[in-house]
C-alpha positions, 0 to 999 in steps of 0.5 A: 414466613415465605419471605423469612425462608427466602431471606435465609436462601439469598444468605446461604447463596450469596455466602456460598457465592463469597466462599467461591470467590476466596477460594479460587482467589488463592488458587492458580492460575491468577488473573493478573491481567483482568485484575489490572484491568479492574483496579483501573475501574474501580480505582481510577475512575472513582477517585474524581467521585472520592476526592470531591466528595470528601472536599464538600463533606469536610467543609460542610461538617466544619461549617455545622460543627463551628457554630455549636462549638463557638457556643461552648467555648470550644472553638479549639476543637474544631480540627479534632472533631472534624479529623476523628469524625472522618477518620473514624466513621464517615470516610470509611462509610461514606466511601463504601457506599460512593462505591457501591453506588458507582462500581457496584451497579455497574459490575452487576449491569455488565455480569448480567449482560454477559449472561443475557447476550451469552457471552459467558457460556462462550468463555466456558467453551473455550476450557477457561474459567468464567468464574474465575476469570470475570468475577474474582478480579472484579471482587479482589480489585474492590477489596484492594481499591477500597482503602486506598480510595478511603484515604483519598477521602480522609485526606479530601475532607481534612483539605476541606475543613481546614479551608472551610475553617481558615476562612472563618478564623485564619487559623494557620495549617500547622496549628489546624494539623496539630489540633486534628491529629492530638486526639487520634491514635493509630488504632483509631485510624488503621481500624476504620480504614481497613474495614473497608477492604471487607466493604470491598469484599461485600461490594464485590460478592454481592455486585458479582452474584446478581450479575452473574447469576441472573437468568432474566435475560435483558430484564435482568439487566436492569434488575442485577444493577438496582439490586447490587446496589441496593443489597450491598449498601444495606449490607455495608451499613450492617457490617458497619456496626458489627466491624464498629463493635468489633473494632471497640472490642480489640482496642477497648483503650484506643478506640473512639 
């Protein structure tokens, strides 16, 4: 059961480590500056990935639900599929794990190099913060970029699918538009997308703890990079399903 204590240890820590992070994000001074400076990272430099991402993604679905929907006379249910389906579930997920992908590795791969090369204890010895400084922007920025990356998703596969689709049928972008937003509410939209800031929260902390906690040296590097990765997309999808029961559980008539 050595494994079962060790679980529960990285829980307690990285929790605690979370803890941290919310309650010096409330309290001054604020790192404006160094937050700017990581929206930039994590926001800018993703947005290429996201687009694209949620192009193909939207043409592909198009393509695999067309022909099962012709079969049953539903070919008029094309535009709704393909914006519930993205709205809902797959921008957000699909986007929180992109980030976890490209943001995640590269916040814990940078923390620990700070760490190895003793860059961290350099800023502590000029009175500032290290904490505070280096790890709290970086969290912050990914719960901010997040759901605004997630609508460049959406809005991605929506252009996707509906050129996939006018392709096959020459259906026209008012009739696609009308046909995808009939069947969606803004509970089934404001929910999903919002999840994602605690996606971002969870990229963030985990990412940030590896990094800054590592005590390998340069091997840690490598470690703190494959770890963030890893942990925090298992950790997007489990949350994914607690936020999902959530969701259905304060909008039980609105929610897909």
């Amino acid at each position: 059961m050595r494994w079962l204590a060790r679980i529960f240890e990285f829980v307690g820590k990285v929790g605690a480590f979370g803890a941290r992070v919310l309650i010096d994000a409330a309290q001054p001074p604020f790192e404006f500056a160094q937050l700017s400076r990581q929206l930039a990272e994590v926001g800018n430099k993703s947005i290429v990935l996201i687009v694209v991402s949620g192009f193909a993604l939207g043409a592909v679905m198009t393509l695999h639900t067309r022909s099962t929907l012709v079969t049953f006379g539903a070919a008029a249910m094309i535009p709704a599929v393909q914006a519930v389906s993205f709205f809902v579930e797959i921008g957000p997920l699909v986007a929180g794990l992109l980030l976890a992908g490209r943001v995640g590795s590269g916040i814990g791969a940078v923390l620990a190099n700070m760490r190895a090369s003793e860059q961290i204890d350099a800023i502590e010895s000029l009175s500032i913060n290290s904490f505070k400084f280096l790890v709290v922007p970086r969290v912050l920025a990914c719960v901010i970029a997040l759901p605004l990356l997630t609508l460049f998703m959406d809005f991605a596969g929506l252009v996707g699918g509906f050129l996939s689709e006018a392709m096959a049928s020459h259906i026209s972008p008012e009739l696609y538009l009308n046909g995808a937003f009939d069947y969606l509410q803004w509970s089934n939209f404001i929910a999903p997308t919002l999840k994602t800031a605690v996606f971002g929260f969870i990229i963030g902390s985990v990412s940030s703890y590896f990094g800054y906690t590592t005590d390998k040296g340069a091997k840690g590097v490598g470690e703190a990079a494959t770890n963030s990765v890893v942990i925090s997309s298992l950790l997007i999808i489990v949350a994914d399903v607690l936020l999902i029961k959530c969701i259905f559980f304060l909008f039980p008539d609105t929610a897909i």
